[in-house]
C-alpha positions as CSV (number, residue, x, y, z in Angstrom):
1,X,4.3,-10.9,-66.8
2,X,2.9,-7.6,-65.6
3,X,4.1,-4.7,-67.3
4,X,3.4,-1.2,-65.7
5,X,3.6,2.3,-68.3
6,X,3.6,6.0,-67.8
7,X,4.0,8.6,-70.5
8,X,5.9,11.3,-69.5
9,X,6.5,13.8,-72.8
10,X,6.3,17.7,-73.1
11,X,7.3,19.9,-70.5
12,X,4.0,19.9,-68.6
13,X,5.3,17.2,-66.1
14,X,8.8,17.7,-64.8
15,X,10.5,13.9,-63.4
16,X,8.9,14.6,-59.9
17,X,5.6,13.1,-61.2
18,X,7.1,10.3,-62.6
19,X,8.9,9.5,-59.3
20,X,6.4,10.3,-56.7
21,X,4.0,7.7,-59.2
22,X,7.0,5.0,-59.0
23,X,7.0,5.5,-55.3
24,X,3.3,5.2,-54.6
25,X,3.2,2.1,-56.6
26,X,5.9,0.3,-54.9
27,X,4.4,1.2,-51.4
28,X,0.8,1.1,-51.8
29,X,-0.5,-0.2,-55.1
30,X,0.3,-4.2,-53.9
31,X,1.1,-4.8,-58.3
32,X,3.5,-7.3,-58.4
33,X,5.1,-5.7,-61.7
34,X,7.8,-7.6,-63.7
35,X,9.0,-3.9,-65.6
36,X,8.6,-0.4,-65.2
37,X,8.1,1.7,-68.4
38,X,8.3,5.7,-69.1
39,X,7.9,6.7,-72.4
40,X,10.0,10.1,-73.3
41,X,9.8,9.9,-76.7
42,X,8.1,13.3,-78.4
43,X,6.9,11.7,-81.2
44,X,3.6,13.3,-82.1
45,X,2.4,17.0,-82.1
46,X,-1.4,17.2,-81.4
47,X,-2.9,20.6,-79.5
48,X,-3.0,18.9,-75.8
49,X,0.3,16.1,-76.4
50,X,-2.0,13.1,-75.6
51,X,-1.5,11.5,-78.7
52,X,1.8,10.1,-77.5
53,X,0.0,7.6,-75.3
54,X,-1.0,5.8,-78.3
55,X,2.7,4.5,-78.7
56,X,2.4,2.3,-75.5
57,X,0.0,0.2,-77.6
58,X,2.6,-0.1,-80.5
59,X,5.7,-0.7,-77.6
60,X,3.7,-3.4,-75.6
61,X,2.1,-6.2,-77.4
62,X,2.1,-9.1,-75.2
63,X,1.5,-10.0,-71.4
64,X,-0.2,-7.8,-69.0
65,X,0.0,-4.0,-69.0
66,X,-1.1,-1.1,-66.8
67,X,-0.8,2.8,-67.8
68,X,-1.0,5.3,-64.9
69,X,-1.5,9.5,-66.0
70,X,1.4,11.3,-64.1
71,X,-0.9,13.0,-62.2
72,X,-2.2,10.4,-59.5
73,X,-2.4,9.8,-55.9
74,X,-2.2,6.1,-55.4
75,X,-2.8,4.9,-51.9
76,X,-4.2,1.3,-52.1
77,X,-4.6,-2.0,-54.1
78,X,-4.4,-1.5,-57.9
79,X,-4.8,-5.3,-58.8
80,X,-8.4,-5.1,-59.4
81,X,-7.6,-3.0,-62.7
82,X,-5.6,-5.7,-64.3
83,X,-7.9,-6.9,-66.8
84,X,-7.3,-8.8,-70.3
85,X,-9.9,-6.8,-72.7
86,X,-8.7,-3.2,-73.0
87,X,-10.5,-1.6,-69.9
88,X,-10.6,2.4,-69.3
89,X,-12.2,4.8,-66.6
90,X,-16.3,5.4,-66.2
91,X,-16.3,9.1,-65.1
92,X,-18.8,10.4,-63.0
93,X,-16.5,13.7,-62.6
94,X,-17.6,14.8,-66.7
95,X,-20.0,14.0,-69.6
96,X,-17.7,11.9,-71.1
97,X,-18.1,8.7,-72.0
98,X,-14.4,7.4,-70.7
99,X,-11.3,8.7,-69.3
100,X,-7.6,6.7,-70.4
101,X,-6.1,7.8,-66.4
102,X,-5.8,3.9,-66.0
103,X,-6.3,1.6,-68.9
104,X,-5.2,-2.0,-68.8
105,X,-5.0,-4.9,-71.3
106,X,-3.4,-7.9,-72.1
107,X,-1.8,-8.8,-75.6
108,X,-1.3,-7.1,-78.6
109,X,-3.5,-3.8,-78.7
110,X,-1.0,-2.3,-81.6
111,X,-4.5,-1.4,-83.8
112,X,-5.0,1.4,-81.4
113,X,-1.7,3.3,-82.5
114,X,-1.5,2.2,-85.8
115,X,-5.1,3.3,-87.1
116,X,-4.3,7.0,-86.8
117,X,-1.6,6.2,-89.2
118,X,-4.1,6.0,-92.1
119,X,-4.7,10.2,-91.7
120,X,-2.9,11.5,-88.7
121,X,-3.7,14.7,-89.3
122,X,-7.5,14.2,-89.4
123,X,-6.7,12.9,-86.2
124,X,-5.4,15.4,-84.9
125,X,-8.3,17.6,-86.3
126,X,-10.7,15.5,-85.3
127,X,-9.8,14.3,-81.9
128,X,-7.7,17.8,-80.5
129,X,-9.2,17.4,-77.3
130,X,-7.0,14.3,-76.6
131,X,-7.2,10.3,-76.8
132,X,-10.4,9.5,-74.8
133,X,-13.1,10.5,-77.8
134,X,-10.8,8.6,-79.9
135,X,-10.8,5.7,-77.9
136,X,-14.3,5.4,-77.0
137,X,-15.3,6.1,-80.6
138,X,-13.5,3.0,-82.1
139,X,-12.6,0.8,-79.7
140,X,-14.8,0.8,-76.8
141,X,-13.0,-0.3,-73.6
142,X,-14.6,-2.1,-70.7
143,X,-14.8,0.4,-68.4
144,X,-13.7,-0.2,-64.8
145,X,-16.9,2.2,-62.3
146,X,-15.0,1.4,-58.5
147,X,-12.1,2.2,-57.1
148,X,-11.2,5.6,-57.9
149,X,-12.4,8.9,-57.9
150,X,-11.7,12.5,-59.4
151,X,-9.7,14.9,-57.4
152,X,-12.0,17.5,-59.2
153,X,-15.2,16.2,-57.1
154,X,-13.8,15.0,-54.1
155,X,-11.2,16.7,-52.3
156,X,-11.0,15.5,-49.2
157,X,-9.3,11.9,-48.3
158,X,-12.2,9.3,-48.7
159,X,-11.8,5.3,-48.7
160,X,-10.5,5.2,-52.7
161,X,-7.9,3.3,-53.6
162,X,-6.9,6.2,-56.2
163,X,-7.2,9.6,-56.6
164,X,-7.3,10.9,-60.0
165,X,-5.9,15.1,-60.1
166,X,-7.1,15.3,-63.8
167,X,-5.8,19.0,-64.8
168,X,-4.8,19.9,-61.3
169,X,-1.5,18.2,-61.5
170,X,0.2,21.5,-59.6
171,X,-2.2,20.4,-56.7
172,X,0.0,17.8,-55.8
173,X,2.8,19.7,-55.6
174,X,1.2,21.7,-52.3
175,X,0.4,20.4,-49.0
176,X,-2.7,17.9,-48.4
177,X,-3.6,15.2,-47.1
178,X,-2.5,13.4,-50.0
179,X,1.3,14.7,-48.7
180,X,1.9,11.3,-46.6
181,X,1.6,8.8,-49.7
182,X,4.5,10.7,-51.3
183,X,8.5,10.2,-51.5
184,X,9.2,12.6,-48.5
185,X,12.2,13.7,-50.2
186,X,10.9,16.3,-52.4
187,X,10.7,19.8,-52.2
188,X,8.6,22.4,-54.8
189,X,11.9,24.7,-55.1
């Protein structure tokens, strides 16, 4: 069973994400999914709203799942980022050690969500900048290094499979070349 997941919480990504993602993955990302998962559900409060991520790790516990960030351009085969370890992002766009745009595992990964339980406001303290640090710092995906790239350091259409718009979301919204892997029907009124 392949399971695919977005997060979609807050107010910085309006439904249009959500279903230009569906779309791209149904057309171009050849994943032969068995369900299709948004989580709405606004359940933590942490500076940047990443923490609400973590609950796909305490919704999903068995077969294979993917996680997309709302603000991708998918154009190609996805199936090589199906893995069974926990597997993140290597990013050559930042100094950090990992990026969660596409993480993938298989089985119960519930640990994740439920260790910030045990001080969720140091958490929140300690980890303000989002998920990744968090991530890296106790769990230590496998980290995929092909197949994608950063919208940030490569603007123009190159032979990736994915585009990453990390922070640049809005971009997508305009015209580019990125305009033809899109649902056609949508309009930035």
């Amino acid at each position: 069973m392949v399971r695919v997941i977005l997060v979609r919480t807050g107010s910085k990504y309006d439904v249009w994400y959500e279903d230009q993602l569906k779309h791209m993955i149904d057309k171009y990302s050849n994943l032969q999914y068995d369900s299709f998962h948004v989580i709405k559900d606004h359940v933590y409060d942490d500076e940047y709203k990443t923490f609400n991520k973590l609950l796909m790790f305490d919704r999903f516990r068995d077969g294979q799942n993917i996680y997309f960030d709302l603000d991708t351009i998918i154009k190609g085969d996805c199936n090589r980022f199906l893995t069974k370890e926990l597997h993140a992002l290597k990013p050559t766009w930042n100094d950090m050690p990992m990026n969660s745009s596409i993480l993938s595992w298989e089985g119960d990964y519930s640990h994740i969500h439920d260790k910030i339980h045990e001080d969720l406001d140091w958490y929140y303290t300690r980890f303000w900048k989002g998920i990744d640090e968090y991530l890296w710092k106790y769990f230590k995906p496998k980290l995929h290094s092909k197949g994608y790239v950063s919208y940030q350091t490569e603007q123009k259409e190159k032979d990736y499979p994915v585009y990453l718009f990390n922070q640049r979301h809005q971009d997508m919204k305009k015209e580019g070349w990125w305009t033809c892997y899109l649902n056609q029907k949508w309009t930035d009124d």
